[in-house]
C-alpha positions in Angstrom: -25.6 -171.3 -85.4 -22.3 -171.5 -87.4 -20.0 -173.7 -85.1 -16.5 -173.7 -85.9 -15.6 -177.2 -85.3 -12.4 -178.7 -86.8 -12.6 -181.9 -86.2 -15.6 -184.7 -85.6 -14.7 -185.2 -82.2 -15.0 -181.3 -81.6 -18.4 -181.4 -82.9 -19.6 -183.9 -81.0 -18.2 -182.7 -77.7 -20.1 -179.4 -78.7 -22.8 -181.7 -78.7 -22.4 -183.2 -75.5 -22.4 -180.0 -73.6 -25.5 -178.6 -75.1 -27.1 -182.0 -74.3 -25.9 -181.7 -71.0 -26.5 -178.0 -70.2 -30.4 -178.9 -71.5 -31.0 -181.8 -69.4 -29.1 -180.2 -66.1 -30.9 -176.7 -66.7 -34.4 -178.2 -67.1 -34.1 -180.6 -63.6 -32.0 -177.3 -61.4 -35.2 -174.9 -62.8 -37.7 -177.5 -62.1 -36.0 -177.9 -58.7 -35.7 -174.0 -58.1 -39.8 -173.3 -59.0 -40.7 -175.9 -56.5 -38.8 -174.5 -53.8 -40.5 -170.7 -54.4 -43.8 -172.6 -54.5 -45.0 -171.9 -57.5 -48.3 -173.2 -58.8 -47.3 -175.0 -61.8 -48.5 -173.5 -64.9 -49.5 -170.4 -63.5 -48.4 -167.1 -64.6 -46.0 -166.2 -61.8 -44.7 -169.6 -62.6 -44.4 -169.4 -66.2 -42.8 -166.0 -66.0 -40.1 -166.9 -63.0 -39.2 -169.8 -64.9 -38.4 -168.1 -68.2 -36.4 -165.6 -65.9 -35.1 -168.3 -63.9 -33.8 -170.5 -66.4 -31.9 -168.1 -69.0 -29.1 -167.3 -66.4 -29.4 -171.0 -65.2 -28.7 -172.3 -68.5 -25.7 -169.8 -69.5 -24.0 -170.3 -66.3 -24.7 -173.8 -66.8 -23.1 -174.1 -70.6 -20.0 -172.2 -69.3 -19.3 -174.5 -66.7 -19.7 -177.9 -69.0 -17.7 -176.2 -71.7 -15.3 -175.0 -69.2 -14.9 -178.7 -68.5 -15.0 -180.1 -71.7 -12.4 -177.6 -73.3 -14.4 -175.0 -74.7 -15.1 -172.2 -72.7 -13.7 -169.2 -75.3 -16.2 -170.9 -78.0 -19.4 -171.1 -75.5 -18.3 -167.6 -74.0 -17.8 -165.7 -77.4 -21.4 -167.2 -78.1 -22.9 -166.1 -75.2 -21.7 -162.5 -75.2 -22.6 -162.2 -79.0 -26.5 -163.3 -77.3 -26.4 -160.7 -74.5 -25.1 -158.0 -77.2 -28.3 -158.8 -79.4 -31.0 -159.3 -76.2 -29.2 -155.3 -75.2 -29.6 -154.3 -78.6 -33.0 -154.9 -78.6 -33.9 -153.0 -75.4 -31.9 -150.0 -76.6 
């Protein structure tokens, strides 16, 4: 992924927020499959939490980028992924 950083401290807060989406998405999904009662490493459980945690972690990167300062950057990136997952269904 090209990022358009200008500066160091731009690249590392890009940085921070994936780090942070990652670590936040992973405990909320983990958290969510529980609570539907899952066996873990099933197949219903495997296949709710790949469909569980894609709009987790988007949601997830636009609020930490919304608070770090880059929401346009993490939004433009997010729409250019839905346009591509849409392109391939169509």
């Amino acid at each position: 992924m090209k990022l358009n950083k200008k500066s160091l401290f731009g690249s590392i807060i890009i940085i921070i927020i994936f780090s942070c989406t990652g670590l936040t998405s992973v405990y909320l999904s983990a958290i969510i499959m529980n609570a539907l009662g899952f066996d873990k490493w099933s197949l219903p459980y495997i296949l709710g939490y790949i469909f569980i945690i894609l709009p987790v972690y988007h949601l997830l990167l636009l609020g930490y980028a919304f608070l770090f300062g880059k929401f346009s950057f993490f939004y433009d990136k997010i729409i250019r992924v839905i346009n591509k997952i849409r392109s391939i269904f169509t």
